[in-house]
N, C-alpha and C positions, 0 to 999 in steps of 0.2 A: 413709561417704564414702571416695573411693580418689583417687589422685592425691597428690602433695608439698602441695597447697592445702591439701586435706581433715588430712592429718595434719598438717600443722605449726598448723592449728587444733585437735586435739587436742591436742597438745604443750603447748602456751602452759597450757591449761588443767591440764591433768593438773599440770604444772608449780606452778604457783598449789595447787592442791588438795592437793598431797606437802606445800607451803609452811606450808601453814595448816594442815591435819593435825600439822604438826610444832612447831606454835604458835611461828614464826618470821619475825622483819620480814624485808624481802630484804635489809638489807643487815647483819643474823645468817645470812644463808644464805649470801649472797656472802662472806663472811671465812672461813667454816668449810670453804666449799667450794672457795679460793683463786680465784675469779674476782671479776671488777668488777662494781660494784653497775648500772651500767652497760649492762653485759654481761646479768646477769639479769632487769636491765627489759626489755631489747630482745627476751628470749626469753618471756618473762612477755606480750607486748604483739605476738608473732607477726610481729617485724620480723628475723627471722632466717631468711634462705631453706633454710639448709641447717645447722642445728646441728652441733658436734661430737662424734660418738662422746666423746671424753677428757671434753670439758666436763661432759655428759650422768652420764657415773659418777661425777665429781668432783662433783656435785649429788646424784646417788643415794647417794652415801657419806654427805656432808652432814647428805642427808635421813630417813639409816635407814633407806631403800624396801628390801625383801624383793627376793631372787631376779629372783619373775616380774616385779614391778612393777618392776625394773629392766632386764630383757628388753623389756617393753612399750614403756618411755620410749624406748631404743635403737632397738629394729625399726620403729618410727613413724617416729624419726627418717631411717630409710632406707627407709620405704616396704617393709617384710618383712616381710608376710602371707606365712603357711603356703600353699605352692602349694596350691589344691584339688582334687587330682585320684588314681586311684589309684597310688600309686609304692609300692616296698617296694625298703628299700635294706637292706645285711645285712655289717656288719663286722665280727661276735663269730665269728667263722671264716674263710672263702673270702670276699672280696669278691663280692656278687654285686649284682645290680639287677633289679626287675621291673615293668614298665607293664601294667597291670589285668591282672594274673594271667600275663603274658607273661614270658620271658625275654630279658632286654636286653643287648646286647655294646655296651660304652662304645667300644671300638674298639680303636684301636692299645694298645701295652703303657703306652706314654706318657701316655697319656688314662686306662687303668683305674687306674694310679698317681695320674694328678690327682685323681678320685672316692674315693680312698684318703683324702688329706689330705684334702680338702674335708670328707668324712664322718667325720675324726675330730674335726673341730672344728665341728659343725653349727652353723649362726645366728650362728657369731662371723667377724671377718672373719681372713681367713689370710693373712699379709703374702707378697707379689707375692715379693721377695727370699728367701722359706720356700721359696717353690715351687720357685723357680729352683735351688736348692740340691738340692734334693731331685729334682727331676724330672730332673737333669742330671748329680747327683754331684758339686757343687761346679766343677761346670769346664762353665759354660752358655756356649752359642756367642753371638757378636753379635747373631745375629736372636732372640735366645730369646724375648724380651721378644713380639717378633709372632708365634713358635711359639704362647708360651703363650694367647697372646690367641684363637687360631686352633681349639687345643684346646678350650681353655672353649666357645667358641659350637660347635664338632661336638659336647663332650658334652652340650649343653644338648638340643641338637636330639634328641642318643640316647635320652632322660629324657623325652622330651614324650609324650604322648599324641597319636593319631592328627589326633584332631580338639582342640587345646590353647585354650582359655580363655584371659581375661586372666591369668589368675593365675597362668599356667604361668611367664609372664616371670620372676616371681623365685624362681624355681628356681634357678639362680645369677648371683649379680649381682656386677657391680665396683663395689665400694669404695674408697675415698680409697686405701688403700694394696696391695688385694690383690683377692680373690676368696671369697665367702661361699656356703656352699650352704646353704636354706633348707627347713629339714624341720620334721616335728611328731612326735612318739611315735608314732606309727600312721603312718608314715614311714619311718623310720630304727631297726633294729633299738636301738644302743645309746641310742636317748633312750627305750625303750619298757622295755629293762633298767634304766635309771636312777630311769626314773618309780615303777618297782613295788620298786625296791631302798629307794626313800624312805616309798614307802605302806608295805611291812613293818617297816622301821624304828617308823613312828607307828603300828602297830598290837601291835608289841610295848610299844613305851614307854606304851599306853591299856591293855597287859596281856593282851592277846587274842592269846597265842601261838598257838594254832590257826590265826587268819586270820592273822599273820605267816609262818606256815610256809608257806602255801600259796604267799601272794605272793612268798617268798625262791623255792618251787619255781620261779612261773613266770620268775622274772627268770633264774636259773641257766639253766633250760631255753632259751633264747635263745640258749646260747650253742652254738657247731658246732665247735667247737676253737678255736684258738688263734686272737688277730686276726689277718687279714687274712696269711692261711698262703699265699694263690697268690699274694701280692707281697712279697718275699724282701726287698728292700731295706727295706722300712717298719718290718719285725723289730723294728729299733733305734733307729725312733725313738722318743721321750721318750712321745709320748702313745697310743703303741701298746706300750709298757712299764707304761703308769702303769693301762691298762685290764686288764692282766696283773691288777695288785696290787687294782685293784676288784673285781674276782673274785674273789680270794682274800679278801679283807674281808668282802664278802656268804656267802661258803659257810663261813667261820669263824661268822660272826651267824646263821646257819641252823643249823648243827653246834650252837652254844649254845642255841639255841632249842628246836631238836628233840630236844638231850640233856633239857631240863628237861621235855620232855612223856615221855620214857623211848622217842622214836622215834628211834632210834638209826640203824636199819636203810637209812631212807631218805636219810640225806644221806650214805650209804656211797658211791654211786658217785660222788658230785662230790666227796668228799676227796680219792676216788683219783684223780682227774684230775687236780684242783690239785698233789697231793703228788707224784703222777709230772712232771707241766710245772715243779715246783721242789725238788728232791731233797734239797737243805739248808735247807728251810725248816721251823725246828722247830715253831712255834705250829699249821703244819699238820700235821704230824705226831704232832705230841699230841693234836688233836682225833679224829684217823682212827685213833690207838691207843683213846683214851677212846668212840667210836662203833665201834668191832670187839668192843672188851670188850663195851661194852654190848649187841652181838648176839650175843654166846655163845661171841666168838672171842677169846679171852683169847689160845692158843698165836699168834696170828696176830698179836694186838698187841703182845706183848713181842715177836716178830719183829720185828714194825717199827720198834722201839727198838735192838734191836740192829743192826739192819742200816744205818740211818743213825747209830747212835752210831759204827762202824766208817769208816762216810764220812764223817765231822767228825774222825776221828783223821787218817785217809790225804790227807783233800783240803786241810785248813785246821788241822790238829794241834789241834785245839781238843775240849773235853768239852761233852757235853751243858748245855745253858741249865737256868735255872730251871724254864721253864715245861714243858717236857721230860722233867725229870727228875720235877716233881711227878706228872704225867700218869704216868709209869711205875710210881710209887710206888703211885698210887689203883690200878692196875690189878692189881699185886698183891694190894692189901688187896682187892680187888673193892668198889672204894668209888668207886660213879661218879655218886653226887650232886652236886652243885653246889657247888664248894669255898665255904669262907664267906669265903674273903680274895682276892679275884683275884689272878691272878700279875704281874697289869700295874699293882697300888697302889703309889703314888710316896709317897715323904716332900716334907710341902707346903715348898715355897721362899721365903723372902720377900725379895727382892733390891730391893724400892725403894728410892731414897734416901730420906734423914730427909726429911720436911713442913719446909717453910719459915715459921717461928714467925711473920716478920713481911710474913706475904704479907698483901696488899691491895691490893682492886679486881676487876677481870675478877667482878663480881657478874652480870652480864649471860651472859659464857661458861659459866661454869659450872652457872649454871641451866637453860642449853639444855641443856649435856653430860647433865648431873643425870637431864632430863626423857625425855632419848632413851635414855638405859641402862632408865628406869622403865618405858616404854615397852616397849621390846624385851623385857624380862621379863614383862611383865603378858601380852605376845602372843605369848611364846613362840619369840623371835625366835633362830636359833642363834647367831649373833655378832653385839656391837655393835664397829663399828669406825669409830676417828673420825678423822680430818686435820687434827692443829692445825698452821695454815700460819701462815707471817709471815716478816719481813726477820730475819737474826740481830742476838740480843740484844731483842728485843722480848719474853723471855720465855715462850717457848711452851714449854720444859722448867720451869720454876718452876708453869705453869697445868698441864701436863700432871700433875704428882707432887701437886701440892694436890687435882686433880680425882681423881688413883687414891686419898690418903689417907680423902676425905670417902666414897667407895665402900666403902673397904675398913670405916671407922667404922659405915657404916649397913647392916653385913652381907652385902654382894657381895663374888664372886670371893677368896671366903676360901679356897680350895682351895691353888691356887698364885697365887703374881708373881713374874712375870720380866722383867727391864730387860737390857736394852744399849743402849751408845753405838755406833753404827753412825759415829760423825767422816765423815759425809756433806760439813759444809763445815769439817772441822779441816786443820790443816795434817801431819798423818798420812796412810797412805793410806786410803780405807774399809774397812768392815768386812769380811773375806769371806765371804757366804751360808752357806761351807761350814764355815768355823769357828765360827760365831754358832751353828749346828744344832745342831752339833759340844758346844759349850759346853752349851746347854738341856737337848740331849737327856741330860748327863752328871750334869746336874743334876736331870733325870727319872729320874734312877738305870736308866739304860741303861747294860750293862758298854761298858768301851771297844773291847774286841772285837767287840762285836755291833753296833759305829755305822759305819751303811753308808759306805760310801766315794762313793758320786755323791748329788749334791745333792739330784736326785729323792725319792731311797729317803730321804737323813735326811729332809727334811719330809715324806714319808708317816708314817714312824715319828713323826716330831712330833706329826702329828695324832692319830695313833691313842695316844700318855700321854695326849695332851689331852681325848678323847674324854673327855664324859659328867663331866669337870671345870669347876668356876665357875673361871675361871682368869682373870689381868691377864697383859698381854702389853706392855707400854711399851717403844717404841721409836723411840728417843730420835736427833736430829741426822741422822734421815735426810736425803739428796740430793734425793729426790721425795718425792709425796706416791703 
């Protein structure tokens, strides 16, 4: 069925099904989810014409639903079916666009920069005030607002197909707050690099490096240089920075991969891409020394040691890292097996407060919590994360430290835990993103030298200690959920 009819009669349903899947009355779903019981009858019962994107995740978090199954709930919600027709959009290089094997000009420079943002945030919506910012340089004229409006429908029409279907419509649509462009992996280059970056992941983790190499090949192979190199201004934005460093992640996980099968040779050209686009970046530079040795170029690899150990002295007075220095060391001995200790092992933390001897009650919560952590590990799930919401002083820091101790007693997240007080509603000021990082990551035994300076880079390096860690993360007196 198509229409807002058709899908908000899936909604209601799918809704219900997450519910009871999650062996949850709705008004354990409504608390956990901080909406009204109320509220989730009338969505349960298909008296909601138009749900909320916010509500919709805060029910998805709730409910433990996976990735897609929370893409689904959402895209229903706003009627965003995959246009069906042939497009090929392409931002791992030159912005480009093609209609069934055609080549497409979005138009003005203004318009191929709107296609820009739109396509680095595919299927999510991109706030109206992003654009304006970005499209204008911070200084958008009065009429911008109907500029921008004007834009979208010419590059809509740019995108179409000669002869366009129902389904071409939501190719980009307005949202509550912006503009969403709607693509599938066979669509949009980087959701097609994303897709196969996650297949080789699970084919390495089922131990089949052979079919992970291939997959890391073809996801790399997507890429034509640098993002989006014929629009200069986008350089710096956050998530054409943050697609840099995905790159870098998957050709490091291919380098490991292809060192443990002794194919050294073939993920040579893609170190030297990464390594040349980030000249102080050591974890790639020890990979592309330890992948030269291994093809026979030993004088080539201590080259590349010394030649960026000189540029960390002149650019940042600093000496080689660890992981750097170990790579230089194996290459000497000619020892390019698989170290037994990675260079990226933490000493575990346990930063929770003591258990609350004389807690009682909340039997009810923490059974649910209980069941949805058992849950997500029996399936595999990569993070459980939960929202205990409430008015202050109704103890949702007392449930939240009793739910991490009875976890940590029955053998979860023994690796690390990590707390902070975020004083969300203290009379301090909050916490700031950038020292909280700051603080974890120093506790992940990150030198203090090597802790990036933009917010960005610390939570990538967050996640990459965290990687492949049973890890708690409790965070406490947040302002939201």
């Amino acid at each position: 069925m198509t229409g807002p009819a058709g899908s908000l009669r899936r909604i209601d349903k799918l809704i219900q099904e997450f519910r009871r899947r999650a062996g949850m009355t709705q008004q354990q779903a409504a608390e956990l989810a901080g909406v009204s019981l109320a509220g989730l009858r009338d969505l349960e019962q298909g008296r909601v014409a138009k749900p909320r994107v916010a509500t919709l995740r805060r029910l998805a978090t709730a409910l433990a639903l996976s990735a897609d199954e929370t893409d689904e709930l959402i895209g229903l919600s706003l009627n965003t079916q995959i246009p069906g027709y042939d497009l090929w959009v392409q931002v791992l290089g030159p912005l480009s666009a093609q209609v069934a094997g055609a080549a497409v000009d979005p138009g003005s420079a203004r318009r191929r920069m709107l296609l820009g943002l739109l396509a680095l945030a595919p299927n999510e919506p991109v706030a109206r005030d992003s654009l304006l910012e970005w499209l204008w340089d911070s200084e958008p004229p009065e009429t911008a607002v109907a500029l921008l409006q004007t834009d979208v429908s010419r590059l809509r029409r740019r995108l179409l197909p000669r002869k366009p279907d129902a389904s071409a419509n939501r190719l980009v649509i307005a949202t509550q707050s912006g503009y969403q462009l709607t693509l599938g992996d066979q669509q949009l280059d980087l959701l097609a690099f994303r897709k196969l970056a996650s297949a080789a992941a699970e084919s390495r983790k089922q131990g089949d490096l052979v079919g992970a190499c291939e997959q890391f090949k073809q996801a790399v192979n997507l890429w034509r240089g640098e993002p989006l190199t014929n629009l200069p201004a986008l350089r710096v934005h956050p998530a054409t920075v943050a697609l840099g460093r995905e790159r870098q992640a998957l050709v490091l996980d291919y380098a490991s991969t292809a060192g443990e099968l002794g194919r050294h040779s073939e993920v040579l050209p893609f170190l030297r891409d990464v390594a040349e686009s980030d000249p102080l970046h050591e974890n790639i530079h020890a990979a592309l020394m330890i992948a030269l040795a291994g093809s026979g170029q030993q004088a080539a690899a201590l080259s590349v040691f010394t030649d960026l150990r000189n540029r960390l002295a002149t650019e940042l007075g600093a000496d080689p890292g660890h992981e750097l220095a170990q790579a230089h060391q194996r290459v000497l001995r000619h020892d390019l097996t698989r170290s037994e200790q990675p260079a990226t092992a933490t000493r575990a933390h346990r930063q929770l407060p003591r258990d609350i001897a004389d807690f009682t009650g909340r039997e009810t919560e923490l059974s649910v919590l209980q069941a949805r952590a058992a849950r997500n590990a029996e399936h595999h799930t990569a993070t459980t994360i939960a929202n205990i919401v409430g008015m202050a002083g109704v103890g949702k820091t007392r449930l939240a430290v009793r739910l991490a101790h009875q976890l940590l007693a029955a053998g979860k997240y023994g690796d690390q835990q990590l707390y902070v007080d975020l004083h969300g509603h203290a009379p301090q000021p909050p916490a700031d993103p950038n020292t909280v990082l700051a603080s974890f990551l120093h506790l992940l035994d990150v030198p203090g030298d090597q802790i990036p300076q933009d917010l960005d880079s610390r939570a990538a390096l967050y996640r990459d200690r965290l990687h492949g860690k049973n890890a708690l993360v409790l965070l406490d007196n947040a302002a939201t959920a």
